[in-house]
Backbone as CSV, one residue per row, in Angstrom:
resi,resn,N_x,N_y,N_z,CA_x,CA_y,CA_z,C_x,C_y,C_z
1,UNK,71.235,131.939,81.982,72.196,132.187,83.031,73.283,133.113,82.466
2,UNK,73.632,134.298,83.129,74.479,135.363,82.573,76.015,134.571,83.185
3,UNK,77.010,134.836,82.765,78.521,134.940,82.668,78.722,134.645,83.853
4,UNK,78.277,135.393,84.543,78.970,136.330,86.383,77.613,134.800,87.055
5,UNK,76.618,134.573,87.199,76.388,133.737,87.524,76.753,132.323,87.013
6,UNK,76.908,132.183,86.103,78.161,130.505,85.688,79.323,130.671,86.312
7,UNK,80.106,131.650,86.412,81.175,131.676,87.262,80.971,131.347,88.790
8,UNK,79.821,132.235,89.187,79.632,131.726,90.251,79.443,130.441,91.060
9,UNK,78.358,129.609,89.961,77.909,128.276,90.122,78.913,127.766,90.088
10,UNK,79.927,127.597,89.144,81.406,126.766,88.975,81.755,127.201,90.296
11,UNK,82.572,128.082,91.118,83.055,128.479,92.088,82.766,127.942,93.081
12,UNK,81.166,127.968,93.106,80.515,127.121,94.291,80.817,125.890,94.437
13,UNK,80.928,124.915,93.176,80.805,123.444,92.980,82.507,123.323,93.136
14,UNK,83.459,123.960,93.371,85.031,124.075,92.701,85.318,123.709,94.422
15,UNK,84.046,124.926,95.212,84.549,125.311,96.754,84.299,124.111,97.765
16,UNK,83.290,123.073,97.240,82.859,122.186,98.214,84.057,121.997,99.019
17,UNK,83.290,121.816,100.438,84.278,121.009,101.400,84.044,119.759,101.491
18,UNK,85.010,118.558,101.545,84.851,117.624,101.012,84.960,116.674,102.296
19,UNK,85.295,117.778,103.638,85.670,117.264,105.033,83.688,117.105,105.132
20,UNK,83.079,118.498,104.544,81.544,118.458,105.351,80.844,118.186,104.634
21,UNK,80.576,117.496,103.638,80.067,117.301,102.795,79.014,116.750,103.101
22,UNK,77.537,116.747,102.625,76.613,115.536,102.825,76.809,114.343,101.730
23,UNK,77.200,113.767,101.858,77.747,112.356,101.025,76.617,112.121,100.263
24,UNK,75.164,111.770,101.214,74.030,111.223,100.294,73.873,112.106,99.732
25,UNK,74.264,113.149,99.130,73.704,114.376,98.221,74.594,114.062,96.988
26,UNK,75.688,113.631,97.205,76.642,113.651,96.280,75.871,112.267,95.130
27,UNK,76.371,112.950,93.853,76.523,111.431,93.083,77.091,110.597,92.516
28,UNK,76.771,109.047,92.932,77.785,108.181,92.676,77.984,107.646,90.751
29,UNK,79.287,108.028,90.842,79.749,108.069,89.389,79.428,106.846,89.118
30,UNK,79.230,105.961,89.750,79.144,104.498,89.417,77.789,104.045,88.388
31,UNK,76.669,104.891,88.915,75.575,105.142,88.600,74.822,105.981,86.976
32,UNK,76.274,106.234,86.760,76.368,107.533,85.638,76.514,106.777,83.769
33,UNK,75.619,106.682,83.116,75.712,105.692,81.844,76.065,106.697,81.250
34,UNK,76.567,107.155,79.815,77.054,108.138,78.326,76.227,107.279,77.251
35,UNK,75.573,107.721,76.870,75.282,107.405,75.630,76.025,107.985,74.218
36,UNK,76.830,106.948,74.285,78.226,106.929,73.202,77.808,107.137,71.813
37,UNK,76.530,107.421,71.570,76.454,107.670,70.427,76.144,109.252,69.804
38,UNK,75.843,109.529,71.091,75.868,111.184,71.544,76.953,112.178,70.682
39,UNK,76.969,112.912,69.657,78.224,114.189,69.674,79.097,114.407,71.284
40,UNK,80.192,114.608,70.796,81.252,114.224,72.308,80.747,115.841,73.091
41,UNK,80.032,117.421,72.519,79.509,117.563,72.986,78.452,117.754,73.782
42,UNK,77.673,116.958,73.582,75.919,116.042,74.050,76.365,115.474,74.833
43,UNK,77.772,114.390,74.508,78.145,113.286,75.675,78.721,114.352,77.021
44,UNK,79.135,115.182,76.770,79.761,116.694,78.146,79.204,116.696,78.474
45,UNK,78.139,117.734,77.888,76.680,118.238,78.448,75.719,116.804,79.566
46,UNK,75.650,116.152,79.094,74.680,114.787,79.577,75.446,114.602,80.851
47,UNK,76.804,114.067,80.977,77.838,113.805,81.882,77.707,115.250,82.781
48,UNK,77.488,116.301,82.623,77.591,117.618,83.263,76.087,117.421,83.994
49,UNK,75.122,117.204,83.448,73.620,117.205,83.899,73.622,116.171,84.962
50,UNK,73.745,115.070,84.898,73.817,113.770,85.628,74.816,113.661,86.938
51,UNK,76.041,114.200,86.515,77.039,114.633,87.712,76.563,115.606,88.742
52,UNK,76.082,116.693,88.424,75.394,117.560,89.159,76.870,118.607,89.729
53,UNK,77.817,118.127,90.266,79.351,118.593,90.222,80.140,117.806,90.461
54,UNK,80.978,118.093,88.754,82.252,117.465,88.575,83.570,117.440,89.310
55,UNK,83.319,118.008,90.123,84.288,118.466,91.540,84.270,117.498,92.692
56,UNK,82.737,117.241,92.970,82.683,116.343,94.217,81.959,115.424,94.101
57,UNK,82.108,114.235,94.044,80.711,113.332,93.934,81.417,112.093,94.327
58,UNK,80.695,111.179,94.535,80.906,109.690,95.248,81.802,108.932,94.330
59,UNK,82.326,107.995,94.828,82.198,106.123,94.056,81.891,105.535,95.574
60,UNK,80.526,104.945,94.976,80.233,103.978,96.211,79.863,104.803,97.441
61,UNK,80.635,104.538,98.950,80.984,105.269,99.876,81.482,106.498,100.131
62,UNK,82.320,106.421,99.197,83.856,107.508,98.973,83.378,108.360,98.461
63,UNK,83.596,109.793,99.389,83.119,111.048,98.490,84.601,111.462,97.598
64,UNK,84.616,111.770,96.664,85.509,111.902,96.122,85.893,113.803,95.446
65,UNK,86.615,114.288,95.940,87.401,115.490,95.296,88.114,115.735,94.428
66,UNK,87.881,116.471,93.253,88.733,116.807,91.637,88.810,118.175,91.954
67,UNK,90.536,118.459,92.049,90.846,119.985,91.897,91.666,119.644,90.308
68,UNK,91.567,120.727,89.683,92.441,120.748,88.320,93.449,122.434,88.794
69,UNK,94.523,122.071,88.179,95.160,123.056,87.976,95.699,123.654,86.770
70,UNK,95.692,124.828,86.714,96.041,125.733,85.066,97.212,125.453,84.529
71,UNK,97.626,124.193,83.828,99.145,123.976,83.931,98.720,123.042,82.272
72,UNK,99.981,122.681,81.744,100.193,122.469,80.700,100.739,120.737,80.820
73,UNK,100.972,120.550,82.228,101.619,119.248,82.707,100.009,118.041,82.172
74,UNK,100.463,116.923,82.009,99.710,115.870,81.824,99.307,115.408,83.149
75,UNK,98.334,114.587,82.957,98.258,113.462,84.437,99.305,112.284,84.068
76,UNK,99.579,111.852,83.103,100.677,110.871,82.625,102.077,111.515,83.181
77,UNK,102.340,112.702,82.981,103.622,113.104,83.437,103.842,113.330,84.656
78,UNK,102.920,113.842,85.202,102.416,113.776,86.778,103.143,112.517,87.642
79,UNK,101.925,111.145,87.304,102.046,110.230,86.951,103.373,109.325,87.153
80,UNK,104.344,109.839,86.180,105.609,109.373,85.950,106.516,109.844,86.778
81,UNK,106.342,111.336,87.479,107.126,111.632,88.217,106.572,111.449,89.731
82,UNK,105.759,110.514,89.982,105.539,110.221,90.928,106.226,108.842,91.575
83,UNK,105.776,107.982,90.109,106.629,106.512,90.518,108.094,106.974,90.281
84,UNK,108.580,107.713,89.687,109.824,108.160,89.439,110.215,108.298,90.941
85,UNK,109.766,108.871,91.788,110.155,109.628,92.975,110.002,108.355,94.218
86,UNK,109.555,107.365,94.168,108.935,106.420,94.424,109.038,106.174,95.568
């Protein structure tokens, strides 16, 4: 797979709509084992294969959506200024 198509594939999996989603397509993280004895990159890779996209996939019922943003902020600090704001 060249550069310009991994970008693409990411883009695609980044773009899901999460309003139209087919749910039964998605997969449920619940379902998802690591074999912890794996190099932590084997354990990525495996977790990347099995997820199918890390962007949209179930728990249970619940389709679930992960946007990340380019920022230097924590989810802990996030987090803190949320109950902070309360």
């Amino acid at each position: 797979m060249t550069r310009i198509e991994a970008e693409n594939e990411i883009n695609a999996m980044k773009n899901v709509d999460i309003r139209t989603v087919d749910k039964g397509q998605l997969v449920d993280i619940r379902t998802i084992s690591i074999d912890e004895n794996l190099p932590l990159e084997e354990r990525i890779m495996d977790f990347l294969q099995k997820i199918r996209n890390p962007y949209c996939y179930r728990v249970g019922k619940i389709a679930v959506k992960i946007e990340y943003e380019d920022t230097d902020i924590t989810f802990e600090q996030r987090f803190e200024k949320i109950l902070a704001n309360g």
